[in-house]
N, C-alpha and C positions, 0 to 999 in steps of 0.2 A: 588716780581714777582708773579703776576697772575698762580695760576696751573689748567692748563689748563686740568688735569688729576688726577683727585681724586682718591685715592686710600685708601688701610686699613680701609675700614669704617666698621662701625657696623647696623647691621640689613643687606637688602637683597641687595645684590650688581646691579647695573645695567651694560649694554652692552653701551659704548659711540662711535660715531663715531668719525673715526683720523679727527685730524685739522690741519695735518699737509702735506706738501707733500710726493709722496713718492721716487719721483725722482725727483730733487731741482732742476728746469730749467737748466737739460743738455738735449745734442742732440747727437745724431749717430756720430756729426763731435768734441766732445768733448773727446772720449775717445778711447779706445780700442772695447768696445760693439756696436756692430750693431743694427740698430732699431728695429729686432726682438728680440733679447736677451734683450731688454730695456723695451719691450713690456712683456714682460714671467714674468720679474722681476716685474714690474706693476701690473700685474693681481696675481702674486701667490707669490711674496714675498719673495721668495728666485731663486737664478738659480744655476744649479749644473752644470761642467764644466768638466766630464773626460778627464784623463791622460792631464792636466795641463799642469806638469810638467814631464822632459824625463824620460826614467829609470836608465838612469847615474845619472840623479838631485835627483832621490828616493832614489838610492843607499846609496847619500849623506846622505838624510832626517832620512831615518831609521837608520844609521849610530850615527849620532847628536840624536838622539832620546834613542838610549841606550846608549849612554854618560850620557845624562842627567839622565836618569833615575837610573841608577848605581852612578854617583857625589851623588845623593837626598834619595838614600837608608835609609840612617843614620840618613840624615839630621832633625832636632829638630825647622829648622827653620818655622816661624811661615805661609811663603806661599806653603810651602809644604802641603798638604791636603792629610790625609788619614782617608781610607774607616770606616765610623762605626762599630766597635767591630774588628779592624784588624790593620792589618800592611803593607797591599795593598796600595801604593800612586793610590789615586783616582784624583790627580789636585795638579800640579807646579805652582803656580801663578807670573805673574812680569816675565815672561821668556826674553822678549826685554829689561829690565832692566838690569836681570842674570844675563843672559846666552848670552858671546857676538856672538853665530853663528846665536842664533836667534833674536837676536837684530840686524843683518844682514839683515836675512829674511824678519824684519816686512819691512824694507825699499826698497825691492823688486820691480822695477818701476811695473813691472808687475801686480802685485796686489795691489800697491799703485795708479796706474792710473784708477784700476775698482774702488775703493773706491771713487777716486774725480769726477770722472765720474756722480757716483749714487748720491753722496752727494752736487755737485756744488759746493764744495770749497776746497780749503786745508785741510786738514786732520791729526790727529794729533793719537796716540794708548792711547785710555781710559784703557785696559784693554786687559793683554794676559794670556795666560796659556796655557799649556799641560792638556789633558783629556787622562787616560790613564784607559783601561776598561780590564784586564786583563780575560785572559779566565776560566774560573768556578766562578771566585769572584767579577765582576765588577758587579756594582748595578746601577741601574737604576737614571733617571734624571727623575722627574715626569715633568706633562706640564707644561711652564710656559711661559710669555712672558719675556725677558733681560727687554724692556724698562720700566717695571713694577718696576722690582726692582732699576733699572739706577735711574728712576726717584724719587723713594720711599727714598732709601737709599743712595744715592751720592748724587741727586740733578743733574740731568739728565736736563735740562729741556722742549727738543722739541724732536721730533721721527725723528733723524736727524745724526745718525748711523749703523753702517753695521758692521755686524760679517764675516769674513773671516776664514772660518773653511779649513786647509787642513789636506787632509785622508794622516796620514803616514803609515798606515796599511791596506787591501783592507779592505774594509767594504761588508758584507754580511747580507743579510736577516734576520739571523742566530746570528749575535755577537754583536746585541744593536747597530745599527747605528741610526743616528740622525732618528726622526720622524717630518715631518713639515703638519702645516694644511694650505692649499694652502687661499691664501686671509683674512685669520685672520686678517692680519696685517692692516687690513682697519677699525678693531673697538678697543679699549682698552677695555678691561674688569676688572672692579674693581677686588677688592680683600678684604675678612673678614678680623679683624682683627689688633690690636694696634701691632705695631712694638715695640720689647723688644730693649733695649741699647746690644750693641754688639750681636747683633741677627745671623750676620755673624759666629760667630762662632759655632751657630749649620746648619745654612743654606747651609754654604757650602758643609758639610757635607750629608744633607738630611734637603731639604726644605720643612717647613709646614705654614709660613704664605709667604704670597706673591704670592701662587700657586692660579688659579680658582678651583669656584666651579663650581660641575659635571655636571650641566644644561647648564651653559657657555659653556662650552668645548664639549658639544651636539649640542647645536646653530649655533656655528659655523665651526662643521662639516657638519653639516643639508647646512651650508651656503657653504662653501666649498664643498662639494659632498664628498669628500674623505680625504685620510692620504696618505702625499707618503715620501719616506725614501729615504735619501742620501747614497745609493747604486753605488759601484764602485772600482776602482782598487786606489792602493795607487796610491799618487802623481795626484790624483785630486781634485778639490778644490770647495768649498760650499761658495758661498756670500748669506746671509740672512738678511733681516729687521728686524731692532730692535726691532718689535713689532710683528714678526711672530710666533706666538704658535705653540710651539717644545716640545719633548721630547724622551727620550730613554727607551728602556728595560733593565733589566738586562741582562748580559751577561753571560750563560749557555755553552757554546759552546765552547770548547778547542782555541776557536784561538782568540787571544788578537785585542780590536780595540783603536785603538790611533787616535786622531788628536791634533794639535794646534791651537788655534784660537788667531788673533787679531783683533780685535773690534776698527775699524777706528770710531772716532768722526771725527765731524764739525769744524774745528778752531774757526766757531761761534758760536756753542752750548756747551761751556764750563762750568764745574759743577758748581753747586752754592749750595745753603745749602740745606740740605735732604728737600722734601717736606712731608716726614716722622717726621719731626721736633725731630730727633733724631741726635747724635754727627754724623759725617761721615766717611765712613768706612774706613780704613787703605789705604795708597798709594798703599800697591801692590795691590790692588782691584780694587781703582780706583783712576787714576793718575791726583793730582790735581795738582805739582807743575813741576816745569821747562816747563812749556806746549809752543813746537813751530813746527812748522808745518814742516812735513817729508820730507828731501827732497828725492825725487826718485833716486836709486841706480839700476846701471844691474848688476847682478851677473855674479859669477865667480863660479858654484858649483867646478869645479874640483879642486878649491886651497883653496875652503870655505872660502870664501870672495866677497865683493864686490867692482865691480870695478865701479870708478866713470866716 
């Protein structure tokens, strides 16, 4: 397969433009999004959608959210992700596999029908997790693009997915919420540097290859005009392009930010081998086997379940 998006190279990186769409021939009449929210997402790459979800459905989410976080305290397993030099979980990974509340949720029509909407097909979860950014000790996500690494290390191979971030905790200013740069998502930007074998396992941790360099990430604010940050009350929810340059702060400020994300793929852009030409990284990371397309569930928060 042709890679249409070179990455890890050595010497000075260049800025490419996407080849891809960025909303897959849907219309206003295909989803839930009206042709201004279809428009917003077009131009900047993510759309942020306050109070989503009710405060009875939060009550739920925050609820299910210290479950899990309490089950994974101890936990030695290998998708559990904790913080550098600590004992902080920093990332639950595989939670729609886990964790069956949230393997409920990924199937959500509600946010399963924005995802096919954006992507024109069926849609399958390449990748979930909990981000849990606890207050005085959560550390920072520098910038980066997902489809960078998607593509690099799983074998991603078209820009032909959508993250689904929801806030189980408000997000403020103040406690490291998402950072996005409006429009990014219209260039790819290389990246320095040979990818090591199991690289993942210091990346998840704290990413240093795969990240842009500092002139990139100037460019395309210069191109952008600005930084704007997914700010808002729990139980709102973030869709962003796979290829939108993001990042967070650490988190200084007494009050913890949490979200979950799942990362709807394409039923037609299924992984294939790293175009890192290194081994591919573990299922909970990225989900290569039993792959079938979701079918859409309404929930039932009050008895945490969904009803068909």
């Amino acid at each position: 397969m042709k890679d249409l998006y070179p990455s890890r190279i050595k010497g000075m990186p260049s800025i490419l433009e996407r080849k891809d769409p960025i909303i897959h021939s849907s219309t206003k009449e295909d989803g839930p999004l009206k042709e201004k929210e279809l428009d917003f997402y077009e131009e900047n790459g993510y759309l942020f959608m306050p109070n989503f979800f009710s405060e009875e459905e939060v009550n739920v989410l925050q609820k299910e959210l210290r479950r899990n976080m309490e089950e994974n305290k101890q936990s030695s397993e290998p998708f559990v992700v904790r913080e550098t030099g600590g004992e902080e979980i920093r990332s639950v990974f595989d939670v729609h596999n886990n964790d069956e509340f949230f393997h409920q949720l990924s199937s959500n029509e509600r946010i399963v029908h924005i995802a096919q909407q954006l992507l024109g097909s069926q849609v399958y979860i390449n990748q979930s997790r909990i981000n849990f950014k606890p207050g005085f000790k959560g550390k920072d996500f520098y910038w980066h693009s997902d489809f960078e690494t998607w593509h690099m290390e799983d074998g991603m191979p078209n820009m032909r997915a959508v993250s689904c971030s929801i806030i189980l905790t408000d997000n403020y200013s103040y406690n490291g919420p998402l950072l996005l740069i409006p429009g990014s998502h219209r260039y790819f930007v290389q990246c320095v540097g040979e990818t090591p074998e199991n690289h993942f396992e210091q990346s998840l941790k704290m990413q240093n290859i795969g990240v842009p360099d500092h002139d990139s990430i100037n460019w395309l604010l210069e191109k952008g005009g600005r930084i704007d940050s997914a700010t808002g009350p729990a139980g709102s929810v973030l869709f962003f392009e796979s290829n939108t340059m993001h990042g967070s702060n650490s988190n200084i400020s007494p009050l913890p930010r949490s979200n979950v994300f799942f990362v709807f793929n394409s039923i037609e852009n299924k992984l294939v081998d790293p175009f890192a030409k290194t081994s591919p990284r573990p299922e909970f990371i990225a989900n290569r086997s039993n792959i079938r397309p979701i079918q859409p569930k309404k929930a039932d928060f009050a008895n945490k379940k969904i009803m068909i």
